[in-house]
C-alpha positions in Angstrom: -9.5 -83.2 34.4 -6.9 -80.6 33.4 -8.5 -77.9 32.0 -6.3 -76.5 28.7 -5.3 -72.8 28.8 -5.8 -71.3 25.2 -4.0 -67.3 25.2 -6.0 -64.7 24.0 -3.4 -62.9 21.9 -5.9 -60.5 20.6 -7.5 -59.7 24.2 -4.1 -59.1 25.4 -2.9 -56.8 22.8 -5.7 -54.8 23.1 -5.5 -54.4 27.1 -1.7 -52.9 26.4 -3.5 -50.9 23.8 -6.4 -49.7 25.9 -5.6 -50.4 29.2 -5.9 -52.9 31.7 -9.5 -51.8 33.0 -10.9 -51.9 29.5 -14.6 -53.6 28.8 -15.4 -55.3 25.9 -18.2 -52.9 25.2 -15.7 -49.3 26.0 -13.3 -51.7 23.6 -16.0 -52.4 21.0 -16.8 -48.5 21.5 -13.0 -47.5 20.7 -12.7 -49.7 17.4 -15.8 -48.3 16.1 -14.6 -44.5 16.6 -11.5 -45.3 15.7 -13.0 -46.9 12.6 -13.6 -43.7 11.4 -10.7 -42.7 10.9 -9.1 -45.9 8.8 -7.8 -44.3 5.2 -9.8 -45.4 2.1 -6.5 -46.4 0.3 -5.5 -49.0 3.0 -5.9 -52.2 0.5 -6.0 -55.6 1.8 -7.1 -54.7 5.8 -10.6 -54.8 6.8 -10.6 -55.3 10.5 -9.6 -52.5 12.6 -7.3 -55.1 15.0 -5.8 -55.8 12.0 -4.5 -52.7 10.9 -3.8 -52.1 15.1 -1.6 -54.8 14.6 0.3 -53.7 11.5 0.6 -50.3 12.7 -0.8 -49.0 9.8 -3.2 -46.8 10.8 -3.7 -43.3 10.2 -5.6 -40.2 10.4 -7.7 -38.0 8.0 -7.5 -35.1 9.8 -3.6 -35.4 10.5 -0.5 -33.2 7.9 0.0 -35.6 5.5 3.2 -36.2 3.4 2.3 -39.1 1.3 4.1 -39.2 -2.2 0.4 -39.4 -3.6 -0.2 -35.7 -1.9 3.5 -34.9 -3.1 2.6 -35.5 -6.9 -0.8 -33.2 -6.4 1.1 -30.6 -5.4 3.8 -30.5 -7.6 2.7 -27.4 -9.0 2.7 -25.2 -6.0 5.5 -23.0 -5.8 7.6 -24.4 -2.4 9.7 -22.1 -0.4 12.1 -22.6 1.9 15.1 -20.3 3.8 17.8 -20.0 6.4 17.3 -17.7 9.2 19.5 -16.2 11.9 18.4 -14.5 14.6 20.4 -12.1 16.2 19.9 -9.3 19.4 19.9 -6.4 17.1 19.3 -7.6 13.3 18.1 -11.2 11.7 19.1 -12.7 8.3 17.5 -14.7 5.9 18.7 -16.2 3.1 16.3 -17.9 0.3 17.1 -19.3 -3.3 15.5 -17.3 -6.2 15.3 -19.6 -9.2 15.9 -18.9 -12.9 13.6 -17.2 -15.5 13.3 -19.1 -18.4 12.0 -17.8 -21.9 11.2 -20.1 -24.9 13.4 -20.5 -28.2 12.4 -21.4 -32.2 13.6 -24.7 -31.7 10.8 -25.4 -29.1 13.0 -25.9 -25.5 13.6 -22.7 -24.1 16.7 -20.9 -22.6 18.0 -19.2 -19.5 16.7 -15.7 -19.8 17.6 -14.7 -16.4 19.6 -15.9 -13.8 18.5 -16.5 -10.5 19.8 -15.3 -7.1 20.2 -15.9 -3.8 18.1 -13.2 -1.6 19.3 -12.4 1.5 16.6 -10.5 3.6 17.5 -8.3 6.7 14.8 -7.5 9.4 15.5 -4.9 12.1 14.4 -6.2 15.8 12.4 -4.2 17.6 12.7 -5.9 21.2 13.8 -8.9 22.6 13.0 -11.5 19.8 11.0 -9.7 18.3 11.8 -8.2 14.7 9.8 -5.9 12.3 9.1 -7.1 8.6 7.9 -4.4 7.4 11.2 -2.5 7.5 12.8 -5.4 5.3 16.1 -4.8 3.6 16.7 -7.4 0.7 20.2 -8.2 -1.1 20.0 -10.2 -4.1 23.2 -12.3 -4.5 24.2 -13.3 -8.2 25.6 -17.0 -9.3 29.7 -14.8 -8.8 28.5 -13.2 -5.9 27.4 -16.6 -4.2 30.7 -18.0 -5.7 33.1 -14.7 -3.6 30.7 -16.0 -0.9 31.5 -19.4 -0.8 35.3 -19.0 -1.5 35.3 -17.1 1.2 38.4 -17.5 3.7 38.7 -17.3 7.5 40.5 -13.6 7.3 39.0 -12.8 4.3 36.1 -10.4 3.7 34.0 -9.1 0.6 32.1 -5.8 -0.7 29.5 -5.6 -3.2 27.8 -2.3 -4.6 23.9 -2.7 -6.1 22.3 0.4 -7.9 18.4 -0.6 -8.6 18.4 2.1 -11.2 21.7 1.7 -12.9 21.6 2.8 -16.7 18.3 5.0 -16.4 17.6 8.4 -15.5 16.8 7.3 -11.7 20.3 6.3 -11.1 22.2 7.2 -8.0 19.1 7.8 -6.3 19.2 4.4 -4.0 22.4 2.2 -3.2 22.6 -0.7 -1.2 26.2 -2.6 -0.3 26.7 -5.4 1.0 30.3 -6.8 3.2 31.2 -9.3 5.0 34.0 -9.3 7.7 35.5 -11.5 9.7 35.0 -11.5 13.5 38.4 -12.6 14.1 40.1 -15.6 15.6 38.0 -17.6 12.8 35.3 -17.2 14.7 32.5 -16.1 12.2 31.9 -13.0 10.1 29.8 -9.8 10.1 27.2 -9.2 7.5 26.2 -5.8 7.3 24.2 -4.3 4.8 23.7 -0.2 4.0 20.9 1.3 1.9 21.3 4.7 1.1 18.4 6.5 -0.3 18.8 10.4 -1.5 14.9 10.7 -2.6 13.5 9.5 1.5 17.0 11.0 2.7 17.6 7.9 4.9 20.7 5.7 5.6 19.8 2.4 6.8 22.4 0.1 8.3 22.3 -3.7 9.4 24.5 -5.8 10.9 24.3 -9.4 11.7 27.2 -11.2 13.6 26.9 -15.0 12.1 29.0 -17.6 13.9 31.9 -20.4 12.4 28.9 -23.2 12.2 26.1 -20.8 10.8 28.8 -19.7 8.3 29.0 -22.8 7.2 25.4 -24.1 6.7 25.0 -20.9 4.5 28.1 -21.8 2.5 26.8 -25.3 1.7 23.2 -24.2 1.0 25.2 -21.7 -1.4 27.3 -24.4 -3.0 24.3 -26.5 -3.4 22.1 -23.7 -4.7 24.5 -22.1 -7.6 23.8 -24.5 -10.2 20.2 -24.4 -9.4 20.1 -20.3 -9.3 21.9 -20.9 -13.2 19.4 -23.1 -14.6 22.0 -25.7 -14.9 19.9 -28.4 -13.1 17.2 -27.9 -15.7 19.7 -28.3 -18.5 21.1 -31.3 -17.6 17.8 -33.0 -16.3 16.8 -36.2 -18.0 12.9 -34.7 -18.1 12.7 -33.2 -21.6 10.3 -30.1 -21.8 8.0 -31.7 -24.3 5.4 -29.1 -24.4 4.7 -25.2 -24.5 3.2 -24.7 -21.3 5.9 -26.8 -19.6 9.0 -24.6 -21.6 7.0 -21.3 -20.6 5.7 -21.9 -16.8 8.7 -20.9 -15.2 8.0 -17.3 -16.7 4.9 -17.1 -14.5 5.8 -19.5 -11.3 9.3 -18.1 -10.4 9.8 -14.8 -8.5 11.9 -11.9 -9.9 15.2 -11.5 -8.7 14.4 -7.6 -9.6 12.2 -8.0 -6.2 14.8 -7.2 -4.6 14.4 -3.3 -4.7 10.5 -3.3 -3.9 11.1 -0.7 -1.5 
């Protein structure tokens, strides 16, 4: 008699899983490490072929970015920049959100604006740079705007005096310009900090090309409304409580930071 042929799907999915010298026991062996390792949350799959087949398994000890370990995080402060890194000079530019302070009527108010700092770091060799002799530039919601208006031939200069209006004033200037390199091919942004009490002049320069120019001109664009609060204003998430209206005093950096040094 003709003897019936039955496939063995599962067998056969597991030898392109495994390999084709696989034994049943170093296959039984596998599934029970692997078994280990099958996430608690997985509802409805309790075989380990199953979840081989559906491709849904995963690892404990693998970076997780579920939405469940978004929403337990949502507190922690995120950061996030722009870096270019050039022979003599890199550049970083980060957004520095809004302070906000709470009014009468129980929502609260802009009570600073935010910024966006850009952070220069001196190289020291080939790349290799030295953060310890940072230089920061905090750019305000116009500043970003002379920024982002900014035409191929065009170029800007901005003056920052950390102790403007007190008796300290004058003592350490920063500026900030950018020029173009010509032939729209990128600018120059060069920053000088001059400080009379250490009796130093400090000068960076960072060539950034047509394309890096204009990554950093759409993370401005997208930024300015943040850096003003205005995306807080017009969210659809009311601040119901104190502690929600007053958080941002203690979570968001100080655009003051700027002149730590």
């Amino acid at each position: 008699k003709r003897r019936r042929l039955v496939p063995r799907r599962t067998a056969t999915a597991f030898h392109s899983t495994w390999g084709s010298g696989a034994t049943n026991d170093g296959r039984a062996a596998t599934m029970l490490r692997l078994s280990r390792f099958l996430p608690s949350t997985s509802r409805g799959v309790t075989d380990l072929k199953d979840v081989l087949w559906s491709g849904s398994l995963t690892f404990k000890h693998a970076l997780s970015t579920s939405a469940a370990n978004v929403d337990e995080n949502a507190s922690v402060k995120k950061y996030a920049s722009y870096t270019v890194f050039k022979g003599k000079a890199a550049l970083s530019i980060s957004p520095i959100l809004p302070l906000f302070t709470k009014v009468e009527s129980g929502g609260s108010r802009v009570d600073r604006n935010g910024s966006v700092m850009l952070t220069f770091f001196p190289a020291v060799g080939q790349r290799k740079y030295d953060y310890t002799k940072k230089q920061l530039f905090a750019l305000s919601p116009t500043e970003v705007g002379s920024l982002i208006s900014l035409g191929p031939a065009e170029s800007c200069e901005f003056f920052h005096d950390p102790s403007m209006k007190s008796s300290h004033e004058g003592q350490v200037k920063k500026s900030l310009s950018i020029t173009p390199l010509g032939s729209d091919n990128g600018y120059f942004v060069n920053i000088t900090v001059l400080n009379n009490v250490q009796k130093t002049n400090e000068r960076l320069s960072v060539p950034v090309t047509k394309a890096e120019f204009a990554v950093m001109r759409t993370a401005l664009s997208f930024a300015l409304p943040h850096i003003m609060g205005w995306d807080q204003a017009l969210s659809t998430h009311p601040q119901s409580t104190s502690t929600s209206a007053s958080k941002p005093r203690f979570e968001q950096p100080n655009p003051a930071s700027e002149w730590d040094r």
